[in-house]
N, C-alpha and C positions, 0 to 999 in steps of 0.2 A: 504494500500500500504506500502513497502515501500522504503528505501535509500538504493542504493549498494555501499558500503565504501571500498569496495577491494574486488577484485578476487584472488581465490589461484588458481595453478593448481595441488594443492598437496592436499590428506587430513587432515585436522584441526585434530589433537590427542589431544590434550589441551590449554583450555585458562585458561591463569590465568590475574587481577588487581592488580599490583604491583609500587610504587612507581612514581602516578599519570601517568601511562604507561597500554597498555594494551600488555601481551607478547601473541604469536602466535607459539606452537608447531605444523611441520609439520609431524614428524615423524625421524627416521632414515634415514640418506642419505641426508635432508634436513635441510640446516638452518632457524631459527628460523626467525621471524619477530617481534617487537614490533610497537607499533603505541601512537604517542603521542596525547596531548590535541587537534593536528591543526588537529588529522582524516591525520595522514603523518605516509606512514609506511616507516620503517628502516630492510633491511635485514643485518643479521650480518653472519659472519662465521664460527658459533656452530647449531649444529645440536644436535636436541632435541626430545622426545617423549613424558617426560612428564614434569610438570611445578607444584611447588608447592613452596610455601615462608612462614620462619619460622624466629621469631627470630631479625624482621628486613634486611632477605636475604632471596637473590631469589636460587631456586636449579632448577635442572634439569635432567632428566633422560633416559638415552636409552631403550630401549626394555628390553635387557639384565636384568635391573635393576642395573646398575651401576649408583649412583646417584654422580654428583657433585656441589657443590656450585661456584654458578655466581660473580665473581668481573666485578663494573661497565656493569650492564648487557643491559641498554640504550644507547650501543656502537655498532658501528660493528666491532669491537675485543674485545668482553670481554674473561675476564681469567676465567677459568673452574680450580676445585681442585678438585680431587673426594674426595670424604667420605664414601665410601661403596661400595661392590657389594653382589648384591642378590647371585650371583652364588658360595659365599662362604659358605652360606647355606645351596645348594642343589635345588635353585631356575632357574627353567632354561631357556632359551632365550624364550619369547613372555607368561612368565607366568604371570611377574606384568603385574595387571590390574590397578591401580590404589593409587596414594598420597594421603595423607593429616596430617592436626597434630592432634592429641589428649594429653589426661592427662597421664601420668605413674602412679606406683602404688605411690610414694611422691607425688604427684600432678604437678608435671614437665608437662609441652607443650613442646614437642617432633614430630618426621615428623614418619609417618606409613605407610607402604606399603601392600595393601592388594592383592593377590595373588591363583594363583590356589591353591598352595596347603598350604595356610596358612597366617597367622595376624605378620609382623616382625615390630621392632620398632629399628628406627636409633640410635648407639650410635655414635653419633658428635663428643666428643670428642677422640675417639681412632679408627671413620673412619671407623667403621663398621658394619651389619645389627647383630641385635640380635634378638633371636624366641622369642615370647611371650607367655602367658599360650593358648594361642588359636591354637591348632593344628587342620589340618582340612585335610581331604582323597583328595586327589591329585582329580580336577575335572575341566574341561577344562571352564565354565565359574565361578568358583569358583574366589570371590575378585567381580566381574564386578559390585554389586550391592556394594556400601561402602555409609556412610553416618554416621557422629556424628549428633547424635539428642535426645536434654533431657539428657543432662549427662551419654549418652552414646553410644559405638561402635556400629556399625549395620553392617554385613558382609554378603552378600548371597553365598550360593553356588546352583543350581540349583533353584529349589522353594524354598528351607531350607533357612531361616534368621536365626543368631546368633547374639544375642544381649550381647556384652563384656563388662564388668566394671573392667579396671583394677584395683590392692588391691594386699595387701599383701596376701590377700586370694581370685584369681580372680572370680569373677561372671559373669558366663555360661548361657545362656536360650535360647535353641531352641524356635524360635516363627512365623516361618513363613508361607505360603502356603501350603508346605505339611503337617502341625497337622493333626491329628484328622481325618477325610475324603477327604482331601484336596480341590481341586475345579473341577469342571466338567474335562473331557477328551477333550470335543471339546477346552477348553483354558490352556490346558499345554502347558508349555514353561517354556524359562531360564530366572528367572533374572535377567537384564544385566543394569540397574540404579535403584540408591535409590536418590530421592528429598527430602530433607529435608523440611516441612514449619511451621507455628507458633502451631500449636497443629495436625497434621497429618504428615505423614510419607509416602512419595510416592514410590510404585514399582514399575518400568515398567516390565511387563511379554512379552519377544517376544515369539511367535508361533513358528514363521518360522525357529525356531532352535532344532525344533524337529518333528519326522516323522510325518506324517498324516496329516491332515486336523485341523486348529486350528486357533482361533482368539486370534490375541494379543491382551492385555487389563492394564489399570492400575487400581492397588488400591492400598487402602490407609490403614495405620495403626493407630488407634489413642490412643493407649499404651493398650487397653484393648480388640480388635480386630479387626477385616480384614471388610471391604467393597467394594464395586466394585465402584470407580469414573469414569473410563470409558471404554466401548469397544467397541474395532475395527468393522465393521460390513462387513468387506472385509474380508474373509481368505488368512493366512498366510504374510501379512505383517510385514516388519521388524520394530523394534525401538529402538532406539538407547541413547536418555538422553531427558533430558527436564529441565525446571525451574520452578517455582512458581513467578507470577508474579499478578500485583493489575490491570493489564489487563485483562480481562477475558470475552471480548465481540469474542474472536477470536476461 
């Protein structure tokens, strides 16, 4: 069984744990929620889509990819500063898919946005997105699958994985689902999450985002190759993210 702690009537875009806080993005048009220790939620008067925290601070971001950073963000009026927009790139409204930080090529922790059509990394201090050696062909679930794991990027665009080591001299390697023979027809589909856990590497593959007949499925990466953890036995069901957890009776 189990506890229902809140109802939305919006959809959940991102959660993120910040600042013994849990935040709640609903999307565009909607403000945010947090929830503290008592399980007590607080709606504020910023609207958010995505949520990610660098640095000691919490950011947030529209559709668009216009990211700003949160003052006092366990308010209902925090201050919002932007520090970027995707669309000065060439990024266009509903292209980010998805935040996080990683290393630059100094070894900096920095916030990353991955994207249809490519890998950009925030420069904080002058407020703006910059490209990074990872250019990638404009592809509408391209970014959906993102995940650092083992010291390094993981970026899907369809089946295709690209695994990024930023460096003075970046490192490139396609490693995903489509190699070689790729995988059966009946389980094509787009990867649209990657789970990180302690020595594998989760994909989730949805069906249902490509024609035909197909069974979603996930598998797993474990640096040297692919295996199938599990699959769907319903065709064309959607999916959508998941976790790794020491649960596993469920």
């Amino acid at each position: 069984g189990y506890t229902l702690v809140e109802f939305f009537y919006d959809e959940i875009t991102s959660l993120k744990k910040f600042d013994g806080n849990l935040y709640v993005a609903l999307g565009d048009g909607v403000p945010y929620q947090f929830m503290d220790s008592d399980e007590s939620f607080t709606e504020t008067d910023t609207e958010a889509h995505f949520l990610v925290s660098w640095n000691s601070l919490l950011f947030y971001a529209d559709s668009a990819g216009e990211i700003f950073e949160l003052t006092n963000p366990a308010t209902a009026t925090p201050t919002s500063t932007s520090k970027g927009k995707l669309a000065e790139v060439g990024v266009e409204d509903g292209e980010l898919e998805r935040l996080g930080t990683s290393r630059d090529a100094d070894g900096a922790v920095g916030i990353y946005a991955a994207t249809n059509r490519g890998y950009y990394a925030l420069d904080y201090t002058n407020a703006k997105w910059i490209e990074t050696e990872l250019n990638l062909p404009n592809h509408p679930t391209g970014g959906a699958g993102y995940a650092r794991w083992q010291g390094a990027d993981y970026i899907s665009s369809g089946l295709d994985l690209i695994k990024y080591i930023a460096a003075s001299t970046a490192q490139i390697t396609s490693m995903g689902l489509s190699k070689d023979d790729g995988i059966p027809n009946e389980y094509a589909g787009e990867i649209v999450a990657l789970v990180p856990s302690f020595n594998e590497l989760f994909a989730l593959v949805d069906a249902s985002l490509v024609s035909g007949t197909g069974y979603s499925a996930v598998y797993s990466y474990d640096g040297g190759g692919w295996s199938v953890a599990w699959a769907d036995g319903t065709a064309d069901r959607a999916l959508h993210n998941g976790f790794v957890s020491s649960i596993y009776t469920y």
